[in-house]
C-alpha positions as CSV (number, residue, x, y, z in Angstrom):
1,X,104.9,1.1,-7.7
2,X,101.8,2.5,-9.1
3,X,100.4,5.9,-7.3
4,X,97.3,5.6,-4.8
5,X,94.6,7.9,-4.9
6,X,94.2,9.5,-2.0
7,X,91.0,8.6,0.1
8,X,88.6,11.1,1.6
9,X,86.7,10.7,4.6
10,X,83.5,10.1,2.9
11,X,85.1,7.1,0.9
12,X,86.1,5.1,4.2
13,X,84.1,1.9,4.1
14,X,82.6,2.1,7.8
15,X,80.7,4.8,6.7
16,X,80.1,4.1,3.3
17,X,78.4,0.5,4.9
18,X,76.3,2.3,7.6
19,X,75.0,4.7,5.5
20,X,73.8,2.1,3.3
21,X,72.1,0.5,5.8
22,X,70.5,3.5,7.5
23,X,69.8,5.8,4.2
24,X,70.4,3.7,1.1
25,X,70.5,6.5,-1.1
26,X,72.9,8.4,1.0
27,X,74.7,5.2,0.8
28,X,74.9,4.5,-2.7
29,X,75.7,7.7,-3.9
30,X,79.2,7.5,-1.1
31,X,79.9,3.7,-2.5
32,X,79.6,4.9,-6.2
33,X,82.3,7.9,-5.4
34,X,84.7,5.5,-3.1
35,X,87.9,3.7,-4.4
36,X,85.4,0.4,-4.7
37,X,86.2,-1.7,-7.9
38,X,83.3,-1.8,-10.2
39,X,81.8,-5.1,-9.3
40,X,81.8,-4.1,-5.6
41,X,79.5,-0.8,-6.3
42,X,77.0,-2.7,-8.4
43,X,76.4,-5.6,-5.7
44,X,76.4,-2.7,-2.8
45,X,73.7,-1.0,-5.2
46,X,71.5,-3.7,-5.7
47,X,71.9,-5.2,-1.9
48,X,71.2,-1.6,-0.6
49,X,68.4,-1.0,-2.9
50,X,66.7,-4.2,-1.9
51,X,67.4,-3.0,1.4
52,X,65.1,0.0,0.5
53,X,62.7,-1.3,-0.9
54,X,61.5,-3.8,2.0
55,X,61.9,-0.9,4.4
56,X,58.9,1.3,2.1
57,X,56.6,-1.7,1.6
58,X,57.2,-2.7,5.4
59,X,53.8,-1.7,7.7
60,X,54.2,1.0,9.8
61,X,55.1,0.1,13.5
62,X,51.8,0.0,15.6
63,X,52.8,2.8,17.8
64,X,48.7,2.7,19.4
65,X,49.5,-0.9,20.4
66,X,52.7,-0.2,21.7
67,X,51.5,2.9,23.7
68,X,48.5,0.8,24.8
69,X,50.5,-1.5,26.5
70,X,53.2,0.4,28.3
71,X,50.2,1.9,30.8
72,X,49.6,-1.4,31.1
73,X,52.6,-2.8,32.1
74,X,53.1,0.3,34.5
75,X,49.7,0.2,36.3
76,X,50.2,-3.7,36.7
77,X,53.7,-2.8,38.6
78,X,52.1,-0.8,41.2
79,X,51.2,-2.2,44.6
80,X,47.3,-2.4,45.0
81,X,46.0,0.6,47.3
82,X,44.3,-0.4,50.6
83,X,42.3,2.6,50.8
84,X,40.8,2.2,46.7
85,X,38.1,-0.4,46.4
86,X,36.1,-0.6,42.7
87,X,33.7,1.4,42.2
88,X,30.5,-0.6,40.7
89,X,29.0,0.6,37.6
90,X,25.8,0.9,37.4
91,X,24.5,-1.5,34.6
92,X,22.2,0.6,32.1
93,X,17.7,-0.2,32.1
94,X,17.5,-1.6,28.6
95,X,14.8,1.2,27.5
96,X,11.7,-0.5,25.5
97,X,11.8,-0.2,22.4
98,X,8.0,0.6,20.5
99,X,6.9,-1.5,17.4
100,X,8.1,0.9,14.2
101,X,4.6,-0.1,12.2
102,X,2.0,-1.0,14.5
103,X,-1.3,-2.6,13.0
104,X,-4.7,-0.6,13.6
105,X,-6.5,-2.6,16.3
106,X,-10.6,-3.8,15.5
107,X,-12.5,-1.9,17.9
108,X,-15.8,-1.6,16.4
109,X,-18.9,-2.4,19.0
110,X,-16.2,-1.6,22.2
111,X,-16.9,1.5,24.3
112,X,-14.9,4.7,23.4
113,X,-12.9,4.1,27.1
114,X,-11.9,1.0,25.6
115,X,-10.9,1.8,21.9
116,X,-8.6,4.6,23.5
117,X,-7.2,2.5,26.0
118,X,-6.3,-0.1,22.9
119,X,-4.8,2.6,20.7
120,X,-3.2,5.2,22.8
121,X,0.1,2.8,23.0
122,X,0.4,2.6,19.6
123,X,0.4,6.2,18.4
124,X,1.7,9.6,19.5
125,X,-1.5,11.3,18.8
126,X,-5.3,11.0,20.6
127,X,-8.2,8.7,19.3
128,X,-10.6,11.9,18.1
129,X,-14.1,10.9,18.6
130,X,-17.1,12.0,16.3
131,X,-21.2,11.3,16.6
132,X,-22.1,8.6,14.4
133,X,-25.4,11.0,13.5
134,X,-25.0,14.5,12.0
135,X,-27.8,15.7,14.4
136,X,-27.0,14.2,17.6
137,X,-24.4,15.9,19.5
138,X,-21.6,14.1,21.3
139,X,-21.3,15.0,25.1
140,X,-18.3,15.6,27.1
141,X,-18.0,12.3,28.7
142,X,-18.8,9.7,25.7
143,X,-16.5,6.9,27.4
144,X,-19.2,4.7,27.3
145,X,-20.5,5.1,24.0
146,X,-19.8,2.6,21.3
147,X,-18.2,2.2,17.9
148,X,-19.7,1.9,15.3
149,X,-17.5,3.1,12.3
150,X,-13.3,3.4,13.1
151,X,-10.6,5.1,11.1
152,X,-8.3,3.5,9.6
153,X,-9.6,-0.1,9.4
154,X,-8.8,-2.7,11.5
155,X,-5.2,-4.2,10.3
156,X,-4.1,-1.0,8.6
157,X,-0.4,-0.5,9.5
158,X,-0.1,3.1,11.8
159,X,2.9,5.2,11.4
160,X,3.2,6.0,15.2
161,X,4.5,9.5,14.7
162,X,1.5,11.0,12.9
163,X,-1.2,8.5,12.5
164,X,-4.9,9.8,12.9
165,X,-7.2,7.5,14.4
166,X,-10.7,8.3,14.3
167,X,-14.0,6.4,16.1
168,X,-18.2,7.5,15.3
169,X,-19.9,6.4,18.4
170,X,-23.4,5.9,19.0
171,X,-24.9,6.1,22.6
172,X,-25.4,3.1,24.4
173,X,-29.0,1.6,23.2
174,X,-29.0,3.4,20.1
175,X,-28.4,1.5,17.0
176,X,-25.6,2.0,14.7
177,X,-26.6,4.0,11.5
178,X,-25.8,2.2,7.8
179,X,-23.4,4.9,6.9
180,X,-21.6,8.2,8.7
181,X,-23.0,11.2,9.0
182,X,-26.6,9.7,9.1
183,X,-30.1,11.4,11.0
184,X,-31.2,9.6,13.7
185,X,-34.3,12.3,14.3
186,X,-35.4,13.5,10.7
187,X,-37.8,17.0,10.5
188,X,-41.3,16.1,9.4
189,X,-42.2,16.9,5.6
190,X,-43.8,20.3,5.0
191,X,-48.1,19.8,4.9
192,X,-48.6,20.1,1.4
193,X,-49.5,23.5,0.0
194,X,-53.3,23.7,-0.8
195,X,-54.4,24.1,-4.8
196,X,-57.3,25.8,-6.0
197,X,-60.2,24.0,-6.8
198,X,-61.2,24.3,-10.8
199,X,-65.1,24.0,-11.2
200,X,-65.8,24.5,-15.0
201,X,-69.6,24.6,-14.1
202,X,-69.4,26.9,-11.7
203,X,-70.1,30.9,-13.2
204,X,-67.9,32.1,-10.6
205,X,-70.2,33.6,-8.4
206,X,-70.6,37.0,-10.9
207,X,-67.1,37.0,-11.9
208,X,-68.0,34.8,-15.4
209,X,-65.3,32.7,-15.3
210,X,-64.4,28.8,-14.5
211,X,-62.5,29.1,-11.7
212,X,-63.8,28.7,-8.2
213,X,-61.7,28.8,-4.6
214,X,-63.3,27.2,-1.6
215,X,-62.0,30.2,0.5
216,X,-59.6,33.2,0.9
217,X,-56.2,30.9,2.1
218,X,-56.7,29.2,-1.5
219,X,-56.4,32.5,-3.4
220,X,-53.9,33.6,-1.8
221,X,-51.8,30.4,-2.3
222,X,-52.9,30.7,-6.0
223,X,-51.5,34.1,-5.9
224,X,-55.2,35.8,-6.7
225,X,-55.7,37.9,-4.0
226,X,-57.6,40.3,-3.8
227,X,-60.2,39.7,-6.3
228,X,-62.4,41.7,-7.5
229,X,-65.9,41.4,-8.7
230,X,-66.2,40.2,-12.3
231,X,-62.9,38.7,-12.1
232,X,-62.5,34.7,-12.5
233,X,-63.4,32.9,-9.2
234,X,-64.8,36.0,-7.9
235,X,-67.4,34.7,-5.6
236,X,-69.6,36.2,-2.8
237,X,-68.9,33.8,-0.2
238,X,-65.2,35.4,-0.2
239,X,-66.5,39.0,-0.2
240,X,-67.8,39.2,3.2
241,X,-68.5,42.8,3.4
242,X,-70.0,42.4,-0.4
243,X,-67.7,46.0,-1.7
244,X,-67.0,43.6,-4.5
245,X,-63.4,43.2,-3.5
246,X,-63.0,39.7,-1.9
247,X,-60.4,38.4,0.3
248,X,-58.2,41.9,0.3
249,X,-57.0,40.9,4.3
């Protein structure tokens, strides 16, 4: 009778099988050192392996789902309290929402009260208002004065957060200049500056030359005064004390 190998603890088949099951590689390693014929290790090899291999590419247990329902199943166990009652919750205002690009509104010809009023929802900053005439000054209260020239155009799209609006505004009555920045009260021309009146015929009055002045305010706008006798345009209508020096005051 042929001798028997004697078998370890580690080769009994109960364990060899279980760890196969629960930790393949633990397992094949015990089946490959056991008293198993050859044909036995390979099929235990590939079966466990397979085994392994749908255990990685398995999904995870959903532990959040299973932990989501276990409170579940223990609140809907308890007997309802007679002394809780639900508290209501309060159902959020929807808060309105502004347009993102709001459109300039026309409000050329309307009053300043009503420009403002049409523009002060659409932007975060004030309608400035500026005298449609450099020399007429706007007043504190100009609510009633009207539009004539508005900034940006009517239809240009506003961004809320930093558009500047701008309105030139005329009184009421008064009528609305061709451009900005015009004068509705413009200073009267300077009186012309007298010349000197040339007589070639004229000797000058003793001063022997061709020019003549009809008084004192035209030599000195020529730039002549004083002049003295025997000078050109000397004459004795301008020397009223006749010391030969005219128009010296």
């Amino acid at each position: 009778m042929p001798h028997q190998p004697i078998r370890r603890w580690w080769q009994h088949p109960a364990l060899i099988i279980t760890a196969l099951v629960l930790f393949p590689p633990a397992g094949i390693a015990l089946a490959w050192t056991s008293t198993w014929d050859q044909k036995k290790k390979i099929v235990a090899t590939v079966l466990s392996g397979l085994w392994f291999l749908v255990i990685l590419l398995s999904d995870p247990p959903q532990e959040k789902a299973g932990d989501a329902k276990a409170p579940a199943a223990v609140t809907a166990s308890q007997p309802p309290s007679a002394s809780a009652s639900p508290t209501p919750s309060a159902t959020p205002s929807p808060t309105p929402t502004r347009t993102p690009d709001p459109a300039m509104p026309a409000v050329v010809g309307k009053s300043f009260a009503e420009a403002e009023k049409a523009v002060e929802d659409l932007v975060d900053t004030e309608l400035t208002a500026v005298s449609a005439y450099d020399d007429v000054k706007l007043p504190a209260d100009h609510a009633s004065w009207l539009v004539c020239f508005q900034g940006p155009e009517g239809g240009v799209t506003l961004v809320a957060k930093s558009a500047a609006t701008t309105v030139h505004l005329v009184a009421p009555g008064t009528a609305c200049p061709a451009e900005k920045g015009s004068i509705l009260h413009p200073k009267p021309a300077p009186a012309p500056t007298p010349k000197p009146t040339v007589d070639e015929d004229a000797s000058g009055g003793g001063g022997g030359g061709s020019v003549s002045y009809s008084n004192c305010s035209a030599v000195r706008a020529a730039g002549k005064a004083p002049i003295h006798r025997g000078d050109p345009g000397y004459g004795r209508h301008l020397d009223r004390d006749g010391d030969g020096i005219a128009c010296e005051r």
